[in-house]
N, C-alpha and C positions, 0 to 999 in steps of 0.2 A: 504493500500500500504506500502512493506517496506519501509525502511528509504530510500530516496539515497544519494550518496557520491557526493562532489566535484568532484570529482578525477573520477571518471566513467560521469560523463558533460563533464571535459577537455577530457577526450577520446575519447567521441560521437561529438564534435568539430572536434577536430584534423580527425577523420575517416572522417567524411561528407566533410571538406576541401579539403583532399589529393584524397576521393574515390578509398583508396588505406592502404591495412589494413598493409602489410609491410613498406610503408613508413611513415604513420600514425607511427608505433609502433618504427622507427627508431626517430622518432621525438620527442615522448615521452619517450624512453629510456628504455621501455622496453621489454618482450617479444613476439612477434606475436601470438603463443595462447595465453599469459596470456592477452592480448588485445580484442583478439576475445571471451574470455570469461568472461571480464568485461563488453563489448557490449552483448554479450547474458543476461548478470546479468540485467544490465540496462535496457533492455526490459523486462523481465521477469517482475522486480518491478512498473514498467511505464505502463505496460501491453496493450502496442504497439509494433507494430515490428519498428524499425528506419530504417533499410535496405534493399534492396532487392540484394542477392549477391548470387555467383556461382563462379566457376571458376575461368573467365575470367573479371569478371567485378564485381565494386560492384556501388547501386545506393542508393539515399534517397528516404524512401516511402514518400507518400502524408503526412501520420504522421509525418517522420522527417524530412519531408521539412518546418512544421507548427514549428514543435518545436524549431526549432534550431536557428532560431532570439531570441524566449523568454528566449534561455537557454545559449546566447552569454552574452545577457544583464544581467543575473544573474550571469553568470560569472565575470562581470565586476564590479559589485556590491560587489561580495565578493572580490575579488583583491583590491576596492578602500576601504574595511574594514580591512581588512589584512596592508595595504601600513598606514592607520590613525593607526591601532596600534601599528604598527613598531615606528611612527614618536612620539608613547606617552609611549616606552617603553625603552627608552636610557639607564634608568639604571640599565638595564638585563645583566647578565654577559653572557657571550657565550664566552667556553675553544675554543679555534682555534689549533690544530696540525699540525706538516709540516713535510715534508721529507728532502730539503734546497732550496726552493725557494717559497718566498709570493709575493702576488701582490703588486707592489706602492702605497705609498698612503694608507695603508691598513687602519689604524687607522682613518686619516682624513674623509678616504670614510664610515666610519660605526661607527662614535660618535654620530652622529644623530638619531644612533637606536639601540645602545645596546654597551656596555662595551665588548671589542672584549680583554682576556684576549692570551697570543701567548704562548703555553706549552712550558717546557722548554726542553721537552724531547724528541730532533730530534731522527726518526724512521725510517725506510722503510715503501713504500706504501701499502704492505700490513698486518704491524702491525698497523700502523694509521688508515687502514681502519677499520679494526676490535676493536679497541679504540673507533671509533664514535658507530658500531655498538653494544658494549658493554655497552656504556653510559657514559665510562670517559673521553670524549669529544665531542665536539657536532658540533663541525665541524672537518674536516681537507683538504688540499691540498695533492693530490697525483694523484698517477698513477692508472687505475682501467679498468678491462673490463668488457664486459655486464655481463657475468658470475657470476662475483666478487660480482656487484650490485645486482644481483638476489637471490644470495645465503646469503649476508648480509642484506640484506632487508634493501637496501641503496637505497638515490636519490643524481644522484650527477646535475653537469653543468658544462661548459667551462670554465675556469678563466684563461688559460696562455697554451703556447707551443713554444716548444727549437727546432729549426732547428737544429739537431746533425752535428757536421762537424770531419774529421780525422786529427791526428796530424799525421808527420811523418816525416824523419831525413832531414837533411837541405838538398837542393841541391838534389832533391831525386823525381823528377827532378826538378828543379828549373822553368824553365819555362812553367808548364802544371800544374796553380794554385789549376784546380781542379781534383777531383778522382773519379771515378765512384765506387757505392757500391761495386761492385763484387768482386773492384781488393783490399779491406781493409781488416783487420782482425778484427774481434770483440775478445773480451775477454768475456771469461764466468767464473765463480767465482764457488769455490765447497762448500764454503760457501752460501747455501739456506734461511741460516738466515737471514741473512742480504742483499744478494742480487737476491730473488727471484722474485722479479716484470721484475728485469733487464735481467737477465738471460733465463725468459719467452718471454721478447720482443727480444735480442738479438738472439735467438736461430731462434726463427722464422723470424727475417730478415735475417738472414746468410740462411738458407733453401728458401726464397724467390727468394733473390738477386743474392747467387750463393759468398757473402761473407766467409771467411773462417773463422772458429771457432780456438781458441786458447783457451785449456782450463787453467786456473790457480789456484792456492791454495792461496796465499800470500794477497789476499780483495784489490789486485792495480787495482780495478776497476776505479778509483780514486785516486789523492791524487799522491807526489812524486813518490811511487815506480812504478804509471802507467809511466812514463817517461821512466823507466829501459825499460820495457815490451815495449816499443814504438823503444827503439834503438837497441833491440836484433831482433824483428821484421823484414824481408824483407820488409813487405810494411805499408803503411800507417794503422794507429787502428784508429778505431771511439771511439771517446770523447763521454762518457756515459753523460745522462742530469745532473748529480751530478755535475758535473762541475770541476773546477778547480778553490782553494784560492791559490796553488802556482804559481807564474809566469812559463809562456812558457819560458822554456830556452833556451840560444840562438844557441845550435845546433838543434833544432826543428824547426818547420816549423808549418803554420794551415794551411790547405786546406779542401775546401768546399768540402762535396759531392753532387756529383750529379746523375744521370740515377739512383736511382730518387733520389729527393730530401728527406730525411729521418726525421721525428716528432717524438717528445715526446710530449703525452698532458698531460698537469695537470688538476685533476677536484677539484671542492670544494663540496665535499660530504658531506650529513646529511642523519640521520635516516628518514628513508619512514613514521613513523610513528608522526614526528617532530608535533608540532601544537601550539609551544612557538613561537610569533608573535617576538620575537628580535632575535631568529636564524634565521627564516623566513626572517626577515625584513638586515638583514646581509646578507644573501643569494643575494638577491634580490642590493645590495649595490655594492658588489665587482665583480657582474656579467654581471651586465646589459648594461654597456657598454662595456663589449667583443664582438669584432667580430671576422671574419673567420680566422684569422694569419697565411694564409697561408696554412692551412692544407686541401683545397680541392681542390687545383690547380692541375691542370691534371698530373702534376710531381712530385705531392710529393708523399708518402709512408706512410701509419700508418698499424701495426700489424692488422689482419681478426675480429678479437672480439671487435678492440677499440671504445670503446661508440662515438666517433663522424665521424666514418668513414662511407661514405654515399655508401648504397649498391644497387643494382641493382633486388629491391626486390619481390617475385610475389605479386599478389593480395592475 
């Protein structure tokens, strides 16, 4: 029999739970055929069928109804060998990248299993990404869609996300705190260098929403000269996740958006092919108590590709 993998168990889990190869594959993060032909693998080497599926429906044969208590508990066996190594590996170094926002706490939550070094070389998400994927760093926080992870032979996870809200001139109108997407303009940047994550997401909620595009040359994606761009404006701009170190000044205004409520996720991605128990065990540190923040509330918004957006998927 060949070898089998970890990672094709977690799969054959995840499918038999969900009996749903599209939700199954949204859960693990990645492709629905490359899923279905990691379950076809698994059988092949196992040399049972685990499924019986078609169309409409998928179900556990009598084989994978046997197998699949034995292969939770070995699941769990290797997760509690992985969690004892992380806890005997503290002082592993693991580079960490960012684009400008880390989670709290980051250092306290992950001294217990590895030396979390923080580069010093803020980037865009998708030069960070291809950083981890290159190997000169091994982790980082960023922005990523499925696409992104598929093509860099990336795994990432939830670790953080910005409810985006619009600034706009005082008094404008003062009493209707908040603005509906439609009526904001986004800026989009002709710098790709630097702002091509943003520009990707931006483009496609202004095409969703019905937002108007503003294009710019100047990188005031951000930063004071977004201010200018905000008062030359008729209406309200949304506030990229980069954020603001300048203060709001006081002829601006923040107002929430809303119809719908608009996300940026961050994830903390590593190489698919990782197997160093102190990245692992770091992983597993600054992750595992994130929950939902929001981003699956029946009003909020994330771009069509984004790795945590929950989709309506077939069988």
């Amino acid at each position: 029999m060949a070898r089998v993998e970890l990672r094709q168990l977690r799969y054959f889990v995840a499918v038999a739970e969900e009996l749903n190869f599209g939700r199954a594959a949204q859960l693990l993060l990645i492709a629905g055929p490359s899923l279905s032909q990691q379950i076809k693998a698994l059988e092949r080497d196992l040399g049972v069928r685990l499924f019986d599926r078609d169309r409409r429906s998928v179900s556990l044969t009598p084989a994978g109804a046997d197998l699949l208590p034995h292969t939770r508990a070995l699941l769990e066996r290797a997760d509690d060998l992985k969690h004892r190594a992380g806890r005997l590996s503290g002082s592993q170094s693991v580079r960490l990248g960012y684009v400008n926002w880390l989670p709290p706490g980051l250092t306290s939550r992950t001294a217990a299993v590895a030396r979390v070094h923080v580069d010093a070389w803020v980037a865009p998400s998708h030069t960070q990404a291809a950083r981890v994927a290159g190997g000169s760093l091994d982790l980082a926080v960023c922005w990523l869609r499925t696409e992104d992870l598929e093509r860099l032979g990336l795994r990432a996870r939830l670790i953080g996300a910005d409810r985006l809200y619009a600034v706009a001139k005082g008094g404008d109108p003062p009493d209707v705190p908040d603005v509906a997407a439609t009526d904001t303009d986004v800026l989009i940047d002709d710098d790709i260098t630097s702002w091509a994550s943003w520009n990707v997401y931006a483009e496609e909620l202004a095409q969703v929403t019905g937002a108007r595009v503003v294009r710019i040359s100047d990188g005031a994606i951000t930063g004071p000269a977004f201010f200018d761009h905000v008062r030359r404006c008729r209406r309200p701009v949304l506030n990229s996740p980069k954020g603001q170190t300048t203060p709001l000044p006081a002829d601006l205004v923040r107002r929430e958006l809303v119809a719908p409520k608009v996300y940026w996720t961050w994830s903390l991605v590593w190489r698919e092919s990782e197997d160093r128990a102190g990245v692992l065990a770091a992983v597993d540190a600054l992750c595992e108590s994130v929950g939902d923040l929001g981003i699956h509330a029946p009003d909020a918004w994330l771009p069509a590709d984004d790795l945590y957006r929950l989709r309506a998927d077939p069988v």
